[in-house]
N, C-alpha and C positions, 0 to 999 in steps of 0.2 A: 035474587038475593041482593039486599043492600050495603055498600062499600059499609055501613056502619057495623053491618053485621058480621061481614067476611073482610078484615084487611089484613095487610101486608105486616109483621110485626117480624121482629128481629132481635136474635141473641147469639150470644156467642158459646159456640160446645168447643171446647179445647181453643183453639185460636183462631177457629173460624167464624167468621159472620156467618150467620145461618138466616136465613129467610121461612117462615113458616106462618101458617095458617091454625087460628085454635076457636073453635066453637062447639057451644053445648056444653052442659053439665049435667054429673050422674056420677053414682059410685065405678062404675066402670069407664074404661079409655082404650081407644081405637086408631092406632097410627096409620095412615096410610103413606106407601114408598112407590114411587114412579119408578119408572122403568129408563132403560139405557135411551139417554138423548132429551130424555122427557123435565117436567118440572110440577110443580103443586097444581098448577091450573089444570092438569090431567084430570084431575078429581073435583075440576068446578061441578059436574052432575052429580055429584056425589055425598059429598060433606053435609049439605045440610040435612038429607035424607038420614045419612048414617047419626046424624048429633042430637036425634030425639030424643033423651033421657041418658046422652052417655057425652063423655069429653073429647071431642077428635081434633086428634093434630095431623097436620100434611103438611111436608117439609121438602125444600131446597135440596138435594143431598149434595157433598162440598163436590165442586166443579162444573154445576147442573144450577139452570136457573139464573135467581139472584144471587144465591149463596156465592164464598168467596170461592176462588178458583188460587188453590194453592198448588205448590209446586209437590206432589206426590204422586203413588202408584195404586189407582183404583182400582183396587182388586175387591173380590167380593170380601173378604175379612178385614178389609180396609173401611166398607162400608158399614158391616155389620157393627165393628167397633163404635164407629161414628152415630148407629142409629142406640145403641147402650150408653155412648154421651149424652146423647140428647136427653135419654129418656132421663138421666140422670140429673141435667140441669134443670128441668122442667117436674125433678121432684118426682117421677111417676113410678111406681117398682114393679108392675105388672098392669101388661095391658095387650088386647088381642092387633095383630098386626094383619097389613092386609100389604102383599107385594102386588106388584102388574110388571109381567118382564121381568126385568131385570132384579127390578124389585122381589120377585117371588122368591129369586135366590139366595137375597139378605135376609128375607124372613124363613128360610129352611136354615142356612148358617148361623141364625140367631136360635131357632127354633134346638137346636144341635148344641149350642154353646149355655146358651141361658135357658135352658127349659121351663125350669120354674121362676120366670118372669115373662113367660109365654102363655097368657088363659086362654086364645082358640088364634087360627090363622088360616086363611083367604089365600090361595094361590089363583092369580088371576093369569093364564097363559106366561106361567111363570118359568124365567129360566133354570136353567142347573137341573134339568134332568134328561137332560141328552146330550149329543154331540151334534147333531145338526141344525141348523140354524141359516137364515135367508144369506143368497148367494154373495148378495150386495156386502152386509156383515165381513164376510170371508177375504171379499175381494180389500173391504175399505181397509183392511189390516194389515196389507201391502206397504213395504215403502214406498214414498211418491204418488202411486195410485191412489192410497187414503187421503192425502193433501189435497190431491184435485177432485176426488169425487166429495170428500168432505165440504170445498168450500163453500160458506153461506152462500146461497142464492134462492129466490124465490120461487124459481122452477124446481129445485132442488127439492125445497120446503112442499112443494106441493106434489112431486112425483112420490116423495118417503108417505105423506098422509095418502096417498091412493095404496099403496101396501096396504097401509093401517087398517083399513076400513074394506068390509064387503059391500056396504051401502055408499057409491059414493058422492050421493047427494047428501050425506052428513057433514062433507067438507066444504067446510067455508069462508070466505075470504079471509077472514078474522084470525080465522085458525093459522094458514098460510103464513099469514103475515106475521103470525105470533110466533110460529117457529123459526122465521128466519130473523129476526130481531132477536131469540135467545141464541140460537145459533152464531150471531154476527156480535154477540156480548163481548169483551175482553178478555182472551183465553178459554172460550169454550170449545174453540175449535182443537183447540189443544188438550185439553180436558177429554173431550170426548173420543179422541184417537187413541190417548193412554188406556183411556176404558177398553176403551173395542179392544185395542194390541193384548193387555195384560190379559183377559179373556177367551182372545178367538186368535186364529191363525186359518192360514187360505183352510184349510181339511174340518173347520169347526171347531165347537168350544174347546178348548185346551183340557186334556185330561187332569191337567191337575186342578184344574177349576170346578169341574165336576164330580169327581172320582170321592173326594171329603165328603159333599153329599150324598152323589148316590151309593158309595157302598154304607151310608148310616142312617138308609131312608127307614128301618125296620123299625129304629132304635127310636123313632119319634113318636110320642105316645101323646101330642097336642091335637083336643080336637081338632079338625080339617077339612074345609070346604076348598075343593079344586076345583076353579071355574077356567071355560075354554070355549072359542068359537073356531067353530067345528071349519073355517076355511082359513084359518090362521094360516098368513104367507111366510112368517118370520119363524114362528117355533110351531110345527105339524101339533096337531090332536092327539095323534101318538105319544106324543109326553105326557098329556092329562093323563092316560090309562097307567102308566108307570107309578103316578106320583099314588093314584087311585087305587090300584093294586098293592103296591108296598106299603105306603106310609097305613099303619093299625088303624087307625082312628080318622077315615078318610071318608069323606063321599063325594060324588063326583057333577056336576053339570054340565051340559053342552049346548052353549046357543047354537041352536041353526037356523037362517044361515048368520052367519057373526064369523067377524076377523081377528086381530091380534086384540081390538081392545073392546071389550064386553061393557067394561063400564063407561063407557061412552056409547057404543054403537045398540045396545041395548039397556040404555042406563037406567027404566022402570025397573023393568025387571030385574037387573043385576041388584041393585037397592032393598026389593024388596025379597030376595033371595039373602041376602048379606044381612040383614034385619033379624031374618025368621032363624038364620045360624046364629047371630051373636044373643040371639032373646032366650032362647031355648039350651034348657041343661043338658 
């Protein structure tokens, strides 16, 4: 893909610089939201696949990335707020969301709050449907322990993407590098602890983080593709069958074998799976 076609552009949703990515055009529009730690290049395999005939944006979310890193409490209705600005400055009044992680949980709390600005949604090994969650999570939520396991470092950068991935000849230098240059940005480190803390504690997600969701997962009546790699080290397989079993309007996939992120580790196919859901009534 050429910088001509994919660049960097930027606006402001309430008082923050936002950083985001927008390609393709179509009567329809397709957001995609990264997950805890992550940024818009999560979805470099992805965007142009998904912007055949439709408008997709991938965004910064505030304290992740480029985007500005303000001083607040990243909670998930913190986020979901922020992803209803957006859509708001960018004019858009419905369009199908697609979470990964962390992300999955801002498009279920959207999905809950704004329904009818929700036409279909993508849960890619998404959080907010459990309580368990990778050890490391738990531990970084500690005070002091999160400071020191948090600090940018390249080994660091490189032990979190061996998590990531079941194939781990997908990671590559590039990638390493790229996370610890976001990591080592101006107050991400900081950013990134609030998130963890407001969320998780040593025992996993915080029930009050969860509990909004999952007691109102019935009540979701948006189509729904729940994607999952069936060796996810960070959030079990076991969450896919919940969101698949409760949410109405659900069906489910399971890369095996695949780890936390599908649309990188099996990014054809997650494409052409995400394609045939948003093409189809």
């Amino acid at each position: 893909m050429s910088e001509q076609q994919l660049k960097d552009q930027y606006i402001q949703v309430r008082n923050i610089k936002t950083r985001y990515w927008a390609l393709g055009d179509g009567k329809s529009t397709v957001i995609l939201i990264h997950g805890f730690g992550g940024y818009m290049e999560n979805w470099e395999n992805n965007i142009a696949a998904l912007a055949q005939g439709r408008r997709v944006y991938a965004l910064d979310l505030p304290g992740c990335g480029h985007s500005d890193k303000p001083q607040a409490r990243f909670s998930i209705p913190y986020f979901t707020q922020f992803v209803k600005d957006f859509m708001i400055v960018q004019d858009v009044d419905k369009a199908a969301l697609i979470g990964l992680s962390m992300g999955g949980a801002i498009v279920l709390q959207f999905a809950l709050q704004y329904p009818h600005q929700v036409e279909k949604m993508v849960l890619a090994d998404s959080a907010g449907l459990g309580k368990d969650v990778w050890i490391n999570f738990r531990i970084g939520s500690l005070p002091i322990l999160g400071e020191l396991f948090g600090r940018p470092s390249r080994q660091g950068s490189a032990q979190f993407f061996k998590q990531l991935f079941y194939n781990q000849d997908l990671i590559t230098d590039h990638m390493i590098e790229e996370g610890y240059e976001m990591s080592s940005l101006p107050g991400a480190q900081r950013c990134m602890l609030n998130t963890l803390r407001t969320s998780c504690n040593i025992w996993g997600v915080k029930g009050n983080v969860i509990r909004p969701i999952l007691d109102h997962l019935e009540e979701i009546d948006v189509p729904t593709l729940v994607i999952w790699g069936a060796q996810d080290r960070l959030l079990s397989v076991a969450h896919a069958y919940v969101a698949a079993k409760r949410v109405p309007n659900a069906r489910l996939h399971i890369f095996d074998p695949c780890g936390h992120m599908p649309n990188i580790e099996r990014a054809q196919e997650f494409n052409a799976l995400v394609i045939d859901f948003l093409s189809n009534e």
